[in-house]
Structures are given as structure tokens and as C-alpha cells.
C-alpha positions as CSV (number, residue, x, y, z in Angstrom):
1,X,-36.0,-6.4,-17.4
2,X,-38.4,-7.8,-19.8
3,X,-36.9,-11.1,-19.2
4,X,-37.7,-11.1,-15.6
5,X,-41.1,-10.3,-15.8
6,X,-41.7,-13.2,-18.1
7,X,-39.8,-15.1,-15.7
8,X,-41.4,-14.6,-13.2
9,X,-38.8,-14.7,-11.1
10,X,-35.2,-12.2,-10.3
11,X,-31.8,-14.2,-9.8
12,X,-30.1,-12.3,-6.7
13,X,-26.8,-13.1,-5.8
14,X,-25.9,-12.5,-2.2
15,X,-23.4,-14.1,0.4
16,X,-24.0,-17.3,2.4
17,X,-20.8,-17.2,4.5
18,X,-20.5,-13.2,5.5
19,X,-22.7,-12.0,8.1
20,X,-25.0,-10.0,8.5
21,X,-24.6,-8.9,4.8
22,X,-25.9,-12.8,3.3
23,X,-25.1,-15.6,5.4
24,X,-27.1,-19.3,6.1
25,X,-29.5,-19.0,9.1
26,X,-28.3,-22.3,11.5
27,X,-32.0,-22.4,12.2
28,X,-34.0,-22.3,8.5
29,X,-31.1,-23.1,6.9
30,X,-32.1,-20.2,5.0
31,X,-30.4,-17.2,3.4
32,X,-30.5,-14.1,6.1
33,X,-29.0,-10.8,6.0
34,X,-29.4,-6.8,5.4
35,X,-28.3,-7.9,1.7
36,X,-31.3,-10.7,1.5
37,X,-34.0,-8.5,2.8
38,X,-32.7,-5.5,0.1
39,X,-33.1,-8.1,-2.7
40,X,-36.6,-9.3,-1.1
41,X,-37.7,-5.9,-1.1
42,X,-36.1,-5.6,-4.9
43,X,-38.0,-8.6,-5.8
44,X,-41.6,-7.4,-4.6
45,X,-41.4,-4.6,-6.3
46,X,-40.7,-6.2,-9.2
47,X,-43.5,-8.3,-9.3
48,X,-41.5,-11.7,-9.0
49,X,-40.4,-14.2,-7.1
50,X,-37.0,-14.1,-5.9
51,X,-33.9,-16.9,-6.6
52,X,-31.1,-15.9,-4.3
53,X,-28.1,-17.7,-5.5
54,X,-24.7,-18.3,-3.2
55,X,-21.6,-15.8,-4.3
56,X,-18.3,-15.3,-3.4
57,X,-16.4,-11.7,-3.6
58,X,-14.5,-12.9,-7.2
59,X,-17.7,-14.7,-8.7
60,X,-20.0,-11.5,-8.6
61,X,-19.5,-9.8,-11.8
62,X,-18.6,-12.8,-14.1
63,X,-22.1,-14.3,-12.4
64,X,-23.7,-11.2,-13.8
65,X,-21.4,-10.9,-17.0
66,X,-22.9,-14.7,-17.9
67,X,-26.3,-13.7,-16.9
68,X,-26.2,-16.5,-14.7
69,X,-28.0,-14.2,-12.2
70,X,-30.0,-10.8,-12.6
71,X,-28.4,-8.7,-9.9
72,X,-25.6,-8.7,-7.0
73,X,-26.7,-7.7,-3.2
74,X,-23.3,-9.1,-1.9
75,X,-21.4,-5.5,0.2
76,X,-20.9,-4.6,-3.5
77,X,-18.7,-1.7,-3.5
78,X,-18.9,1.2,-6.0
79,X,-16.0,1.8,-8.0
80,X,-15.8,3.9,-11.6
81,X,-13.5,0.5,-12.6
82,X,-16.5,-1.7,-11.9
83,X,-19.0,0.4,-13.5
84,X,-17.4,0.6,-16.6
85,X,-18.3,-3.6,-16.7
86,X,-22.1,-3.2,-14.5
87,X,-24.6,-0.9,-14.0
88,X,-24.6,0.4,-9.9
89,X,-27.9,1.8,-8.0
90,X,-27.8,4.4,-5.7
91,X,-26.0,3.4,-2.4
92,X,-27.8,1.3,0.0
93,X,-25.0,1.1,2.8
94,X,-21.5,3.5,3.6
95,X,-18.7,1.8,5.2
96,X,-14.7,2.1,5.2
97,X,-11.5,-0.2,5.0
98,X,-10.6,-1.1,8.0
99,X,-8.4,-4.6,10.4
100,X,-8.9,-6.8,12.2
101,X,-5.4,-7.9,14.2
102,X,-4.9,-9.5,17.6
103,X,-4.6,-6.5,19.9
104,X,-1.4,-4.4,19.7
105,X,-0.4,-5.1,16.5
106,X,-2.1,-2.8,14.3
107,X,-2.0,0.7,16.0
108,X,-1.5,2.7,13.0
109,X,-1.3,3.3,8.4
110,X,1.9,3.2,8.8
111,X,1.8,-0.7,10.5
112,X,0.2,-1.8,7.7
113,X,3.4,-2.4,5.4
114,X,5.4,-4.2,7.6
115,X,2.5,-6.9,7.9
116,X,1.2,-10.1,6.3
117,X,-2.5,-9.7,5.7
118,X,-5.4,-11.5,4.4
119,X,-8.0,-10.1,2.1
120,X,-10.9,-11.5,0.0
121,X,-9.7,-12.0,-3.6
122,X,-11.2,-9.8,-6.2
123,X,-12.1,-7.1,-3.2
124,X,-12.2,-3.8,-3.6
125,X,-10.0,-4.1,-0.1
126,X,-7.4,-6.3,-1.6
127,X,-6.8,-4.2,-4.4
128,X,-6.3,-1.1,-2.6
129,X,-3.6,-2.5,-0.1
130,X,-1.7,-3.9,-3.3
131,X,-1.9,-0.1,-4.4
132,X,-1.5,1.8,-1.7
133,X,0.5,-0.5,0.7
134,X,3.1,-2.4,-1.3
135,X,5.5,-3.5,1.1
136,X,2.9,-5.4,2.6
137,X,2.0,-9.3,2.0
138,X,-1.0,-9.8,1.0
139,X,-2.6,-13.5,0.8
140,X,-5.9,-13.8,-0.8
141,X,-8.3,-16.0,0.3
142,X,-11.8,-17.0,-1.2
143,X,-13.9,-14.8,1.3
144,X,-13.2,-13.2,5.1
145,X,-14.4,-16.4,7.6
146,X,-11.6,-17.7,5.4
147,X,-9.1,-15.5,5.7
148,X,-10.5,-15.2,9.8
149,X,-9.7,-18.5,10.0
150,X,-5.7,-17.8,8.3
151,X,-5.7,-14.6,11.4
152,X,-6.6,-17.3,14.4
153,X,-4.2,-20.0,13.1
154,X,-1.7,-17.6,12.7
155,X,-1.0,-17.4,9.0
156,X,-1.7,-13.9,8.2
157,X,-1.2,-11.3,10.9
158,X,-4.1,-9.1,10.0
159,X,-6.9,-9.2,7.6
160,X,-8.9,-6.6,5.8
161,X,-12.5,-5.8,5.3
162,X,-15.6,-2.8,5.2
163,X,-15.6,-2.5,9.2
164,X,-19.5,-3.9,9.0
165,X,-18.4,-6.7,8.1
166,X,-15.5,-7.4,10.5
167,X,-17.7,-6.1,13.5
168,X,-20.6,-8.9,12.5
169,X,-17.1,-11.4,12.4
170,X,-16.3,-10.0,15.6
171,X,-19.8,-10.5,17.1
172,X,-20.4,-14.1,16.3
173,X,-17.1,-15.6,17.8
174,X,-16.8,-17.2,21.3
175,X,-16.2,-14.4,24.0
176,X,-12.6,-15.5,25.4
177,X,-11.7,-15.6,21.5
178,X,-12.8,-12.1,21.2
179,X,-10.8,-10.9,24.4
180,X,-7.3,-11.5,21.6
181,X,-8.4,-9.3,19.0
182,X,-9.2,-6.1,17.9
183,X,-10.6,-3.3,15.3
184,X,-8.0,-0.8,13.8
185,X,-9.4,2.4,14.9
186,X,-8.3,3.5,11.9
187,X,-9.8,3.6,8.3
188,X,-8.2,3.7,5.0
189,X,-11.3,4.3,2.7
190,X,-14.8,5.5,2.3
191,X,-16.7,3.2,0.7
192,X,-20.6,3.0,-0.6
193,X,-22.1,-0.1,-1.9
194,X,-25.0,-0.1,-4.3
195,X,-26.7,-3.3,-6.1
196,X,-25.0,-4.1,-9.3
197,X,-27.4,-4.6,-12.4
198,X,-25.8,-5.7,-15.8
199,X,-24.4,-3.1,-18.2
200,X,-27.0,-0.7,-20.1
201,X,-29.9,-2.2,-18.1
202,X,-31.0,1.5,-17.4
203,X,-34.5,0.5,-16.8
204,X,-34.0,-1.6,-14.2
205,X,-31.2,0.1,-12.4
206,X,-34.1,2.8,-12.7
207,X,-36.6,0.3,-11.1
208,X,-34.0,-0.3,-8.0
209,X,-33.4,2.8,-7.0
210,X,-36.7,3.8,-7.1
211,X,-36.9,0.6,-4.7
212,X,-34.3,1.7,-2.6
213,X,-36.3,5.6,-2.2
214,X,-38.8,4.2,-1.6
215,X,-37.5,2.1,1.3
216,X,-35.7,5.3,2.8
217,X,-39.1,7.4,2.6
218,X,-41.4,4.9,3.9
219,X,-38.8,4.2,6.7
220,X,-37.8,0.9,5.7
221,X,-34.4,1.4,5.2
222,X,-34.1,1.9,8.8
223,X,-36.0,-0.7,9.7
224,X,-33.8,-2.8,8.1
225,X,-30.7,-1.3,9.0
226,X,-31.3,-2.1,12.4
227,X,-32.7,-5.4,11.9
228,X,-28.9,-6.1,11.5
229,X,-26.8,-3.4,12.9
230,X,-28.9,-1.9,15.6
231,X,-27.9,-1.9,19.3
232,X,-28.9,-5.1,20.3
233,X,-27.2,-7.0,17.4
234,X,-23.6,-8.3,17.4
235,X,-22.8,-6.0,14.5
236,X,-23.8,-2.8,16.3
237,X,-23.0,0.2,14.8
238,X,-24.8,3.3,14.1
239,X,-26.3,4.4,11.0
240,X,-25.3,8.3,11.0
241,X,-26.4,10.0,8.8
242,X,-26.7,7.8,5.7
243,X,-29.4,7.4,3.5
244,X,-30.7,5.4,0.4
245,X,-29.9,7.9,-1.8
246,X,-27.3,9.4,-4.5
247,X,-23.4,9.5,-4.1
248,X,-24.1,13.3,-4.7
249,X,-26.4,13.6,-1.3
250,X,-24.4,12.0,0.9
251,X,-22.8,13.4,4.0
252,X,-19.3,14.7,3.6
253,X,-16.7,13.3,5.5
């Protein structure tokens, strides 16, 4: 952390291609998303400018494992295999494993293995549909407007992803194109992702989640949920009863 503040500035890596989690605004041709304004609000606490820098799903640790960045705000799932390489705050978003499919295909778990399906490489999704679902295909691709794009041309006959993210994919294509797909209404996980800080950087992961409280109690976290996934969004989901806070206080399922 030391380094930062002489710095001056906190390396973020978040998505540019995966709304609303980190994506390019067509307008400012900025970075936008509920990830981007978590790092902002990261960074002014800090004291420091922020650097976001571009990720995909399979660069995020080995960006943080070079120290080529400071932290990861890119729908960074918790795992106990990933924290035995980073450091993870407190939640910051819930979510759960779930397809998109062109409508009828996909009606149930036990679809799943007869399919071919398209996942981000290095996911936390991919790798549980290689472990749980072996008889299916699974084709990786580089991240999900990717492996959208592998769904529409007909490569793949599903893909996977946190349902956040595939309602935002959902939201921000033409409506005719919309009228051939669908959600499972199914998931296959719960999942909570957290902001991932390099190994033994206990001071800092202290310093986030103190962020991240502090964002639930002042009623930011709201704020910015809904900036993104609120009703009037094309991501629009509701927020339940999830809050910035430990694994340990979340609602059970």
C-alpha cells in the first residue's frame, strides 16, 4: 500500500467489453460501469488518482501476480482456489451461473450435457461446467460478447455467465434479436464477487473493505447499484437483500 501512496495513483483493472460491470462508453469513450465507479470510490478513499487498466476474465490474476496493476474490479468471483493466489474484500455484488440459449432449448440441469456451450476462459463459470457437467462441450472464448457472438452465428448452442451479466448482454441488443433468445430460469451456483488485492496485502484488503462499509452505510452502494441495475436500466434486476458486507452476513439461500 505504501507504494500507492507514493504513487500517487491505484492501477484498477476492470472490463471494457462486459457491461454494465466495465465496458467503453460510445459517448466519452470512457470506462463506465458498477465495477468503474467501485474502483473510483476505492481510489478516493485512498487518496490517489485512479489508472483503470483493460482486462479480460484469464488476464486478471497474472495482471495482479506481475504487479502490473494494484487491484481487480472485473465480476471477480470468490473462490477458496483463487484466494489461496489473491487476497479478496468483502463482497460487493451476489449473482448465480446461469444461460443464455435461443428459446426452447435450455429448459432444464439436466439440458445442459447434451449441449455445446460457450464460456469465458479462465471463469469461474467455465470451470464449473467442466466439473459438474462433463458430457457437455465446452468452447472457450476470450470473454462473453465473444462467445455471444459464437450463440448468434450458431457455433455454440448456449453460453454461460453470472445472470447480471447476461441480462446487461441481453439489454443492449436490437429488440427483434432479443425476441430468439432467452435466460435459463434456472441457476447452477451462488456466487459473490469481491475486489481482488495481491496476496498478504492485509492492509489494503483492510482499507477496501472499510471502503466498501462505508459505501453500504452511507447508502452509496445502493446508489450505485441502481445506477446500473435499477428498473430503468437494461440490466434490471433487483438487489434483494444483499449488502456490502461479509460472506458470513449474507442472506441464506
Amino acid at each position: 500500500m505504501d507504494d500507492i501512496k507514493q504513487a500517487g495513483v491505484v492501477r484498477i483493472a476492470v472490463f471494457d467489453s462486459n457491461p454494465p460491470f466495465g465496458y467503453i462508453d460510445p459517448q466519452t469513450k470512457k470506462l463506465v460501469g458498477y465495477d468503474v465507479d467501485v474502483a473510483n470510490a476505492i481510489a478516493k478513499d485512498l487518496g490517489v488518482k485512479v489508472e483503470l487498466r483493460a482486462t479480460n476474465p484469464a488476464n486478471r490474476i497474472p495482471l495482479l501476480a506481475s504487479k502490473k496493476v494494484d487491484l481487480i474490479a472485473a465480476n471477480f468471483t470468490i473462490t477458496d482456489e483463487r484466494a489461496k493466489e489473491v487476497n479478496f474484500s468483502l463482497p460487493y455484488f451476489a449473482t448465480g451461473q446461469k444461460f443464455i440459449a435461443r428459446k426452447g432449448v435450455l429448459k432444464t440441469p439436466e439440458d445442459i450435457g447434451k449441449l455445446r456451450i460457450g464460456a469465458d476462459k479462465g471463469t469461474v463459470q467455465e470451470i464449473t461446467l467442466r466439473e459438474h457437467y462433463p458430457t457437455a462441450k465446452v468452447i472457450s472464448y476470450d470473454d462473453t460478447p465473444l462467445a455471444f457472438t459464437a450463440l448468434r452465428n450458431g457455433n455454440v448452442q448456449a453460453i454461460t455467465q453470472d445472470d447480471a451479466k447476461l441480462v446487461g448482454l441481453l439489454g443492449n441488443i436490437p429488440e427483434a434479436q432479443k425476441a430468439d433468445f432467452e435466460i435459463s430460469p434456472f441457476s447452477i451456483t451462488k456466487e459473490y464477487q469481491g475486489v481482488g488485492i495481491p496476496k498478504g496485502e492485509d492492509r489494503l484488503t483492510a482499507v477496501v473493505n472499510e471502503t466498501l462499509i462505508k459505501l453500504e452505510k452511507e447508502g452509496d452502494a445502493v446508489k450505485i447499484y441502481d445506477r446500473w441495475f435499477g428498473p430503468e436500466t437494461n440490466s434490471a434486476q433487483p438487489r434483494g437483500e444483499f449488502k456490502f458486507a461479509p460472506l458470513d452476513q449474507q442472506p441464506k439461500a
